[in-house]
Biopython code that builds the backbone (N, CA, C, O; Angstrom):
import numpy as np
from Bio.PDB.StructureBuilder import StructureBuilder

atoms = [
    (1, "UNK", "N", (0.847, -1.172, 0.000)),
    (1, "UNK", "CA", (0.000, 0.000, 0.000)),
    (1, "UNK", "C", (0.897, 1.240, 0.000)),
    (1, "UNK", "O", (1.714, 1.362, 0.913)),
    (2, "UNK", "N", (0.833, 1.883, -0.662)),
    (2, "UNK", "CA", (1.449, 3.672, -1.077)),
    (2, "UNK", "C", (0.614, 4.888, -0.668)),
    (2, "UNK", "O", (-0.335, 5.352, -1.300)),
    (3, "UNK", "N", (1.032, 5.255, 0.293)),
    (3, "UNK", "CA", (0.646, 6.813, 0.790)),
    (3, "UNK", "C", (-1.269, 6.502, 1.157)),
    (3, "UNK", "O", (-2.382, 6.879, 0.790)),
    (4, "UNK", "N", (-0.610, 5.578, 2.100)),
    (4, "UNK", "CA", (-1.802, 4.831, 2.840)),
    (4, "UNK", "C", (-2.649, 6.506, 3.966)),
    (4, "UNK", "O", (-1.859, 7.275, 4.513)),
    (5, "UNK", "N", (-4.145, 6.742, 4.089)),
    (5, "UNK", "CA", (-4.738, 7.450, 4.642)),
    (5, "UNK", "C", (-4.708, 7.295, 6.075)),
    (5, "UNK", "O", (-4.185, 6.352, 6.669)),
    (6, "UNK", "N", (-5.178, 8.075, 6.486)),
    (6, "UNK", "CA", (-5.193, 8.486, 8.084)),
    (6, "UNK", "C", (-6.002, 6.942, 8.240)),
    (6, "UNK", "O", (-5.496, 5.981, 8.820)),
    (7, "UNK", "N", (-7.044, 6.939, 7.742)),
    (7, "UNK", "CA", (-7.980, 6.056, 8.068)),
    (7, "UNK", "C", (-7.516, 4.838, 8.059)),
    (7, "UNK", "O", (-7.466, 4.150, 9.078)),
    (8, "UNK", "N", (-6.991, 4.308, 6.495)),
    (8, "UNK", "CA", (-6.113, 2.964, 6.329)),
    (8, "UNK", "C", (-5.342, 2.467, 7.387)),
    (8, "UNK", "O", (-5.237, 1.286, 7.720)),
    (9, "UNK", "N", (-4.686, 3.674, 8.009)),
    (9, "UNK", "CA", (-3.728, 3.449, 8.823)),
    (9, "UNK", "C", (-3.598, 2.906, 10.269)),
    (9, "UNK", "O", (-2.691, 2.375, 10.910)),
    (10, "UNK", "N", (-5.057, 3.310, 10.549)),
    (10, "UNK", "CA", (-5.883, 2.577, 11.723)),
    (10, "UNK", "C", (-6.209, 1.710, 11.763)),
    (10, "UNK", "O", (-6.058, 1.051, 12.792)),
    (11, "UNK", "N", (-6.970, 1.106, 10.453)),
    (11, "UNK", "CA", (-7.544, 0.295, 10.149)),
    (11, "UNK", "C", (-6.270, -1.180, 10.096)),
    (11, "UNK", "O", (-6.390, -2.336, 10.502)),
    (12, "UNK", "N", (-5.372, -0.631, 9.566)),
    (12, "UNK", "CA", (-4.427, -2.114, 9.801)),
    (12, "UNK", "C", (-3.734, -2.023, 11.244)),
    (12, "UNK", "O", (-3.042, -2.972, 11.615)),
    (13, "UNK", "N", (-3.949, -0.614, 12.277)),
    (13, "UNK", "CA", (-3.334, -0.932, 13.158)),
    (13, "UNK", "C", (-4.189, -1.944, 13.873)),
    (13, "UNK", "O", (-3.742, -2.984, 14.356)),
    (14, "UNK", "N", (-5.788, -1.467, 13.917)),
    (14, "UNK", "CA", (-6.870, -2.053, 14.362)),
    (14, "UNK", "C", (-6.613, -4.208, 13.851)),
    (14, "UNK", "O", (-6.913, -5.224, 14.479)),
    (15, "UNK", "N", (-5.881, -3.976, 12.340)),
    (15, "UNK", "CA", (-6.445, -5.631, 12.110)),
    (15, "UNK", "C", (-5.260, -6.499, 12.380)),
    (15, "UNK", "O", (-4.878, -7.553, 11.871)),
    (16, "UNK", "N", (-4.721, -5.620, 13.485)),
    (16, "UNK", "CA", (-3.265, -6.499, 14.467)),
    (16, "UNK", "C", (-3.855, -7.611, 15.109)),
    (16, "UNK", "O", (-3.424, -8.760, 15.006)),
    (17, "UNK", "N", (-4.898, -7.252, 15.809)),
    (17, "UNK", "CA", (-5.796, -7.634, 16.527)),
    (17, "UNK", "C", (-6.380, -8.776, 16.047)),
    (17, "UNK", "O", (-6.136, -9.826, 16.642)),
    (18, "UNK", "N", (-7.086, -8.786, 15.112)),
    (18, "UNK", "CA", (-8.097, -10.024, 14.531)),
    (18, "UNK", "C", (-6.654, -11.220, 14.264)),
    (18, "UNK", "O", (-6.588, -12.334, 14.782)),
    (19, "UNK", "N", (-5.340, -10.448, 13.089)),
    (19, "UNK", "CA", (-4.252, -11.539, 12.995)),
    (19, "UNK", "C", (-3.636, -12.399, 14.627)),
    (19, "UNK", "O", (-3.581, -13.629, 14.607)),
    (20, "UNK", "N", (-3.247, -11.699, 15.837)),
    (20, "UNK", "CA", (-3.247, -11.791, 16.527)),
    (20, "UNK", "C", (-3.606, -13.362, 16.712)),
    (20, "UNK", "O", (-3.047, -14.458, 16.721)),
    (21, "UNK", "N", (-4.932, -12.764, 16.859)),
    (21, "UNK", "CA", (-6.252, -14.223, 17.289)),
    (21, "UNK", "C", (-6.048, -15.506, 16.555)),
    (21, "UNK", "O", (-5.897, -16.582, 17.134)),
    (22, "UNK", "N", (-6.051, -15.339, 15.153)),
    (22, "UNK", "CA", (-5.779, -15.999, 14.538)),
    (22, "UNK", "C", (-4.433, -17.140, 14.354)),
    (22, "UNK", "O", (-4.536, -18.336, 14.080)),
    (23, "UNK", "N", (-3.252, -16.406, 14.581)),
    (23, "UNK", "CA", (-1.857, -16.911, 15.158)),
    (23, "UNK", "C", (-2.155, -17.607, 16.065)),
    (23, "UNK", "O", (-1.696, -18.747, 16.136)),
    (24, "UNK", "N", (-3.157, -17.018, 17.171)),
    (24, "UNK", "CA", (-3.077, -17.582, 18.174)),
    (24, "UNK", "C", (-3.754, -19.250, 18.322)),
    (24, "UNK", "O", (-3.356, -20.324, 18.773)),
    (25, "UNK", "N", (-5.064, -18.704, 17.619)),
    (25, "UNK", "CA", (-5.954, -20.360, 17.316)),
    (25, "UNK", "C", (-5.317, -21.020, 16.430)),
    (25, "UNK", "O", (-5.837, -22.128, 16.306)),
    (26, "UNK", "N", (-4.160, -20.830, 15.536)),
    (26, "UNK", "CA", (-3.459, -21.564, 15.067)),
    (26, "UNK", "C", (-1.715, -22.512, 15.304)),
    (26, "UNK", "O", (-1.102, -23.369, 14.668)),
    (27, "UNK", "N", (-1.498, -21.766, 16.519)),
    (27, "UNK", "CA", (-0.710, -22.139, 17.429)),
    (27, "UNK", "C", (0.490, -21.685, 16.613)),
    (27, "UNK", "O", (1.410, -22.459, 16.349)),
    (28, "UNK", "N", (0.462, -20.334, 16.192)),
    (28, "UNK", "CA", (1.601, -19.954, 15.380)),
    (28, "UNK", "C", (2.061, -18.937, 16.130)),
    (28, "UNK", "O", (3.227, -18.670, 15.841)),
    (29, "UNK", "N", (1.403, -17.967, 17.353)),
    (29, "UNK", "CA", (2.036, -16.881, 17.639)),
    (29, "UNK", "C", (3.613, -16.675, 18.217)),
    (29, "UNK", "O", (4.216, -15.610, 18.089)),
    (30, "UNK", "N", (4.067, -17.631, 18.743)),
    (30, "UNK", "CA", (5.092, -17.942, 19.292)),
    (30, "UNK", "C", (5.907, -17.182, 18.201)),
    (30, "UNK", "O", (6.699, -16.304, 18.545)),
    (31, "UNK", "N", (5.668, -17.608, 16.489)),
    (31, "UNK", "CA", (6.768, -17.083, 15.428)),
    (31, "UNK", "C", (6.562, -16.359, 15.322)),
    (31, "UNK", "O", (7.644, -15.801, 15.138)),
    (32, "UNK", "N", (5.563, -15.389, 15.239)),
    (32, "UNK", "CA", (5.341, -13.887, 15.492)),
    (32, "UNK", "C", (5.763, -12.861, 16.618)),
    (32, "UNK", "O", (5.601, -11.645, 16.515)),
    (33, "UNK", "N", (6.260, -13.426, 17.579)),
    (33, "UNK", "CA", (6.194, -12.585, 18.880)),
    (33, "UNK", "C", (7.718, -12.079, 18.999)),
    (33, "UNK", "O", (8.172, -12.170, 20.140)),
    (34, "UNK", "N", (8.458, -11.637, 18.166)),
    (34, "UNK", "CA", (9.666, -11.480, 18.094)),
    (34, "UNK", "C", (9.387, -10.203, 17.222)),
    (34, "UNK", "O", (10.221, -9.307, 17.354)),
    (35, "UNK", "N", (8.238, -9.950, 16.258)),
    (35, "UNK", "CA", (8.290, -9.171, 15.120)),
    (35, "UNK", "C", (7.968, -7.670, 15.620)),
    (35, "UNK", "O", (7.467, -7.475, 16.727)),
    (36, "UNK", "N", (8.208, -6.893, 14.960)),
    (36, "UNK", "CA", (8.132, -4.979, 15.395)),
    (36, "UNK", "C", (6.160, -5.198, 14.478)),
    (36, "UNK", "O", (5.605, -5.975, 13.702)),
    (37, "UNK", "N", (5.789, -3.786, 15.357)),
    (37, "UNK", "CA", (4.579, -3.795, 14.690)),
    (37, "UNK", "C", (4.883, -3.728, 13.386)),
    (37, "UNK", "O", (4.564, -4.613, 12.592)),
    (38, "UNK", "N", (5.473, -2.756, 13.093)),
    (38, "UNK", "CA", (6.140, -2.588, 11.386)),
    (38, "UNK", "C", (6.229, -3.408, 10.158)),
    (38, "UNK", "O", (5.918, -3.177, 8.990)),
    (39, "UNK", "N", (6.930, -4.805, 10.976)),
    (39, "UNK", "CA", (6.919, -6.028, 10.332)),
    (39, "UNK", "C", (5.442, -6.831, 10.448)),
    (39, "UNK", "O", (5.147, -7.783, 9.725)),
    (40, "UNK", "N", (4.677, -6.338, 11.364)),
    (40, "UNK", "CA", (3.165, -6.760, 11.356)),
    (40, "UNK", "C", (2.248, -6.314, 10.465)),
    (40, "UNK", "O", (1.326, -6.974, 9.987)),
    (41, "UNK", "N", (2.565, -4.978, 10.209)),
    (41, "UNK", "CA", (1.583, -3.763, 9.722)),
    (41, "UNK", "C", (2.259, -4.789, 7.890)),
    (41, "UNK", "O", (1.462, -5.068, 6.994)),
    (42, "UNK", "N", (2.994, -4.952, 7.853)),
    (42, "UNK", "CA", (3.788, -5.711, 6.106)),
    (42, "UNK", "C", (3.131, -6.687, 5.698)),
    (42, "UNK", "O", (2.781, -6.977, 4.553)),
    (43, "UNK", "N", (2.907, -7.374, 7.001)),
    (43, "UNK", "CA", (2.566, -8.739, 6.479)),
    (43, "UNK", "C", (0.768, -8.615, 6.140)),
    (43, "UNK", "O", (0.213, -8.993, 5.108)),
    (44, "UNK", "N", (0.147, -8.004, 7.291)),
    (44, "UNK", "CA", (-1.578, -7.365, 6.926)),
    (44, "UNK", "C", (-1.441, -6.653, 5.243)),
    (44, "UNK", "O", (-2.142, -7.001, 4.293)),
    (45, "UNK", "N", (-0.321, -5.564, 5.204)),
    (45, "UNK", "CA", (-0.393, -4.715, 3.934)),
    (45, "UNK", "C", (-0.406, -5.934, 2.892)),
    (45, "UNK", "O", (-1.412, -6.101, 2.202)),
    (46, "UNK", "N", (0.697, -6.788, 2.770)),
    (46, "UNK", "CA", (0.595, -7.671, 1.781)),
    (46, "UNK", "C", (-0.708, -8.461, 1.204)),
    (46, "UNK", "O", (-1.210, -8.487, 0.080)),
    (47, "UNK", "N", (-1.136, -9.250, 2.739)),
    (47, "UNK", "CA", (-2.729, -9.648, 2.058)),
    (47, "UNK", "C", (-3.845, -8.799, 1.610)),
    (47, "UNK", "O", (-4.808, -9.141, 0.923)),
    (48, "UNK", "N", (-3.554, -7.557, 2.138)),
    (48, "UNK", "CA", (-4.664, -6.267, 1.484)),
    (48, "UNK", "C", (-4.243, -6.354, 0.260)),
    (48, "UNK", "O", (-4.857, -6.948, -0.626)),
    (49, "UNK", "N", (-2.932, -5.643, 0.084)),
    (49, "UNK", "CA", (-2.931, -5.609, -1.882)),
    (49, "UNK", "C", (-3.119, -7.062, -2.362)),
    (49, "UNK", "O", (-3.811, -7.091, -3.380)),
    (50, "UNK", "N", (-2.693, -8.349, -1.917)),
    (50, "UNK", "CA", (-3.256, -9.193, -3.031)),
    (50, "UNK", "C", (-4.390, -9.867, -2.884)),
    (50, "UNK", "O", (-4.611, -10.821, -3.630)),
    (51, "UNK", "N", (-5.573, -9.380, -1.612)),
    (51, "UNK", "CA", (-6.777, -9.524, -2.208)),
    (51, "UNK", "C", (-7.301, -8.784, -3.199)),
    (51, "UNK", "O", (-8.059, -9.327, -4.003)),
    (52, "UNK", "N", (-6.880, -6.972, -3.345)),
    (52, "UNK", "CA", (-7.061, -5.832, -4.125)),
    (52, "UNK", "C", (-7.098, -6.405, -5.580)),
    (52, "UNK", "O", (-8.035, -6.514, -6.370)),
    (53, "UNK", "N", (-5.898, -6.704, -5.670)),
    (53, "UNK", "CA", (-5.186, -7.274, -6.992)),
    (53, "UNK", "C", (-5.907, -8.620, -7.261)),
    (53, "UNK", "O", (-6.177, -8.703, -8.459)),
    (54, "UNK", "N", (-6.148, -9.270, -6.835)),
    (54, "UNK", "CA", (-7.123, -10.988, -7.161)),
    (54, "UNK", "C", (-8.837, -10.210, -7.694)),
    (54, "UNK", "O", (-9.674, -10.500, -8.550)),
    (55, "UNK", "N", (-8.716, -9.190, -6.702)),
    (55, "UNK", "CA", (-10.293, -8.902, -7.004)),
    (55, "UNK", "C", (-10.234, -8.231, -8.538)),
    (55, "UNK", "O", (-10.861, -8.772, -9.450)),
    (56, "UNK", "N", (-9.309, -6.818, -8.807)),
    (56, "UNK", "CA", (-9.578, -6.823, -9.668)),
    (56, "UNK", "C", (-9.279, -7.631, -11.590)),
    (56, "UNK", "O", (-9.607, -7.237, -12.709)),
    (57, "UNK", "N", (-8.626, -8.688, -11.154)),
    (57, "UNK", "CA", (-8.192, -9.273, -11.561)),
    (57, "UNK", "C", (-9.134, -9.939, -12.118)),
    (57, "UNK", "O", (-9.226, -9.897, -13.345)),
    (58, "UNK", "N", (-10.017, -10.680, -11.376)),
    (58, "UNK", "CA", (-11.368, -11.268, -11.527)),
    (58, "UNK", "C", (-12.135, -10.300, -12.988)),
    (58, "UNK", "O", (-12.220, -10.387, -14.213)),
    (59, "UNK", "N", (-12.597, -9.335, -11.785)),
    (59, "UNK", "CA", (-13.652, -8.094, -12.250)),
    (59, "UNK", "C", (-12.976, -7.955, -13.947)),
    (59, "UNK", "O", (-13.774, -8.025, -14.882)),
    (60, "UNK", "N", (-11.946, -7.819, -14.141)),
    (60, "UNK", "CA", (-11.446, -7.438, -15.731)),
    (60, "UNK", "C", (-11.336, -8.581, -16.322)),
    (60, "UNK", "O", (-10.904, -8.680, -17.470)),
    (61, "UNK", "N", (-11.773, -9.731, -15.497)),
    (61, "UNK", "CA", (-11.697, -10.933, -16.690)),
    (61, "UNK", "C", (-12.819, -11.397, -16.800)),
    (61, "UNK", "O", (-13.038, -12.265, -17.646)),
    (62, "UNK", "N", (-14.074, -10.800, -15.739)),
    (62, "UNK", "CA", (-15.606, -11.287, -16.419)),
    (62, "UNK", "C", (-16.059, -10.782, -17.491)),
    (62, "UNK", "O", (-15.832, -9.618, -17.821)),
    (63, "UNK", "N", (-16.983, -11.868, -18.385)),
    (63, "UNK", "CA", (-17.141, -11.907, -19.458)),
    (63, "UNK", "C", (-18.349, -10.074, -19.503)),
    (63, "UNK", "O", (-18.857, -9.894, -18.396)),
    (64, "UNK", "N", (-18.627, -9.262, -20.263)),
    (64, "UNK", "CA", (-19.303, -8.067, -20.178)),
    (64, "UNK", "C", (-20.798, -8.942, -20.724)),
    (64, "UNK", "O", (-20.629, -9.157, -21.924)),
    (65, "UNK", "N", (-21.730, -9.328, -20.418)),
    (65, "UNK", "CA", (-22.799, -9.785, -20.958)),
    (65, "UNK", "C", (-23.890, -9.141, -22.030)),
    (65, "UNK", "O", (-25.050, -9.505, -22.222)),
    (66, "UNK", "N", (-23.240, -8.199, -22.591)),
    (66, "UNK", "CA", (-24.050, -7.481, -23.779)),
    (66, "UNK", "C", (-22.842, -7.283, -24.959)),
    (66, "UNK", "O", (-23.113, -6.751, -26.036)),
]
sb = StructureBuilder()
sb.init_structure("model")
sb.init_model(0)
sb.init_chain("A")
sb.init_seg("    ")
for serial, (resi, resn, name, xyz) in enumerate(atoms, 1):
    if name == "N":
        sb.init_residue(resn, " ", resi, " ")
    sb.init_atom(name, np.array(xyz, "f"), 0.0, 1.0, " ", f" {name:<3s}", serial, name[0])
structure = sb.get_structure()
């Protein structure tokens, strides 16, 4: 993400939280708990752009029906 908004910026500090949980019910946090938020905030940014990118990826390859 590039010249991410005030808002964005919350928003992945906010989805520390949900990954967190997740590490946790997956018995992975242990490999995480060494990392800077920084390196947290990278790894959230990454799956944002390549859901971004899958989605529109999709969207420009459905067929236009007329």
């Amino acid at each position: 993400m590039i010249d991410k908004t005030d808002m964005e910026k919350r928003a992945i500090k906010e989805a520390r939280q949900f990954l967190a949980e997740v590490l946790t019910e997956l018995g992975l946090m242990a490999s995480f708990h060494d990392c800077s938020a920084a390196e947290i905030d990278r790894i959230i940014e990454a799956c944002i752009d390549g859901f971004q990118d899958a989605m529109q990826r999709q969207t420009l390859n459905d067929d236009v029906p007329f």
